[in-house]
Phi, psi and omega in degrees: 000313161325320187305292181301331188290304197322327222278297177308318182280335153298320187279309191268003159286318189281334149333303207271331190264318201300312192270330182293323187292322174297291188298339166298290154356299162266358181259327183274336193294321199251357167097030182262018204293337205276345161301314152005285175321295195283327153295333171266343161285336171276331160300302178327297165304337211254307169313272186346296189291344184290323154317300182311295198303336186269326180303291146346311185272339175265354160302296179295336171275022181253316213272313148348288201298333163305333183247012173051077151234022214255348175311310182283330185311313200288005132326299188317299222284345172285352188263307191307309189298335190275343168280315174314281203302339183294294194330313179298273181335305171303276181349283166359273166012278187289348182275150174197191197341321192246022136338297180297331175294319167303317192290329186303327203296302192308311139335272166323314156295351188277312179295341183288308172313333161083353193272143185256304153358274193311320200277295168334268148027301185305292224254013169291250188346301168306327173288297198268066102261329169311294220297320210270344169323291208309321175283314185299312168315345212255318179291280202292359172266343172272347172090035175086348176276089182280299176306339197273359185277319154305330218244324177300117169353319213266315192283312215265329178257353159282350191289290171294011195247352195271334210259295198292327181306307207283301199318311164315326203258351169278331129350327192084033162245130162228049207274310164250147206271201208259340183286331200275304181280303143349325196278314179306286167311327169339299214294284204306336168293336159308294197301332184273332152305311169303289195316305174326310196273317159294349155308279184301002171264336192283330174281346163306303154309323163327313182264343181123309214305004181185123199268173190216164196248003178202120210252111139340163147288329180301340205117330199280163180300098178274174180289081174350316197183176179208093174261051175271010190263327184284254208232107193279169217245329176210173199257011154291318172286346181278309160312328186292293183296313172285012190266346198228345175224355176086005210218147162283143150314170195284309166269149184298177141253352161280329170338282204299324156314351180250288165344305197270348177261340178259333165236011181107332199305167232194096161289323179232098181258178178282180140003268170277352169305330179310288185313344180262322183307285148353310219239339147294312196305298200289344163286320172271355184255358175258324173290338169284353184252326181273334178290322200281334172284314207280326173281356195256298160354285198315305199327298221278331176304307177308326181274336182283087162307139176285114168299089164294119180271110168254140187307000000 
């Protein structure tokens, strides 16, 4: 889970300072600096309330869990996080060179206006969507312990590693560019997004809520394969094996425990988890592929001068 905490908290932190950093930026640049303020007062608030929203959330998952119902909360919340993180991912997708170009325009109607109110706002807003991302992920990779997720190494060193990267890159080094480095990070929000989404179908099927299509003689879910003699999935399952065959896996289980919280991994999985698991890569890497014809389509219609006929 440190891993995963590092991973999410460095990617929506540095999101969030590469555009407050962009619109601060641009604000000293054009001699507007006394606004400054009034953008780290909307961050500043967007951090609370993103708290405040984790706090809340871990009320209600107490209280689920008090009602031995807390099982369907973590279904939601492992389905929300895997719609979140597609959402995020495509977004990624599309920022490139004129990213910076956007947040500026936008900035610049805000300033036409003259209202601090609106600036505030702006970047009040931008922060507490990082923040509130950030709780739902934070939940489905904790099993609902948001706090112990929060507490974690992996959130305090993805936090500062996101703070020294914006700071470097506000500096001037801009060597790799930034639609490029979205794109890096991209890939791993994939494998973590999959994992999440092959969780949630296994616990569904865990429970009944979701049927399988190849069956034991017993009755039972059956398996595609069985790789615990390669890596058990937990070091409970590492123990189970050697007690019943007498011999070690090939891999630990804390190995594979790292594997399953970070890609999903499955030693024996069913049916559908192969298919779902499988079956999120080639569904987001075919939306992405289709975004990307649809940005080349516009590019070339724009670049194509119009031909006037006269009669």
């Amino acid at each position: 889970m440190d891993f995963q905490a590092f991973l999410i908290t460095f990617r929506e932190a540095l999101e969030a300072l590469l555009i407050i950093g962009v619109i601060v930026t641009y604000l000293t640049r054009i001699g507007e600096k006394r606004w400054n303020k009034w953008v780290w007062l909307g961050v500043f608030l967007a951090i609370v309330s993103s708290y405040g929203v984790a706090l809340a959330f871990q009320v209600v998952l107490t209280g689920f869990a008090a009602m031995a119902s807390h099982i369907y909360l973590k279904i939601g919340i492992l389905l929300v996080s895997t719609v979140l993180l597609t959402h995020m991912i495509l977004f990624m997708a599309k920022q490139g060179r004129d990213m910076k170009g956007e947040v500026q325009s936008k900035v610049a109607a805000i300033l036409t206006t003259g209202s601090v109110i609106n600036m505030l706002v702006h970047a009040y807003l931008i922060t507490l969507r990082e923040g509130i991302e950030t709780v739902f992920f934070f939940a489905a990779i904790s099993g609902g312990d948001i706090e112990q997720a929060i507490r974690s190494w992996g959130a305090l060193g993805g936090l500062i590693v996101a703070i020294v990267v914006a700071w470097t890159f506000f500096r001037g080094t801009r060597r790799v560019p930034l639609g490029t480095f979205f794109k890096i990070t991209g890939v791993f929000l994939v494998m973590i997004a999959a994992g999440l989404f092959v969780q949630g179908v296994g616990i569904m099927q865990d429970i009944g809520l979701l049927g399988t299509l190849y069956t034991t003689p017993g009755g039972q879910i059956g398996a595609l394969y069985d790789l615990t003699w390669l890596m058990p999935e937990h070091p409970q399952d590492y123990a189970h094996y050697v007690r019943d065959f007498g011999v070690h896996p090939l891999i630990s289980g804390q190995v594979g425990i790292f594997f399953k919280a970070f890609l999903g991994y499955t030693q024996d999985p069913s049916v559908e988890e192969f298919l779902a698991y499988w079956g999120y890569y080639f569904a987001v890497f075919a939306m992405l592929l289709r975004q990307r014809k649809k940005v080349s389509v516009a590019a070339d219609s724009q670049s194509t001068p119009s031909v006037k006929v006269s009669a």
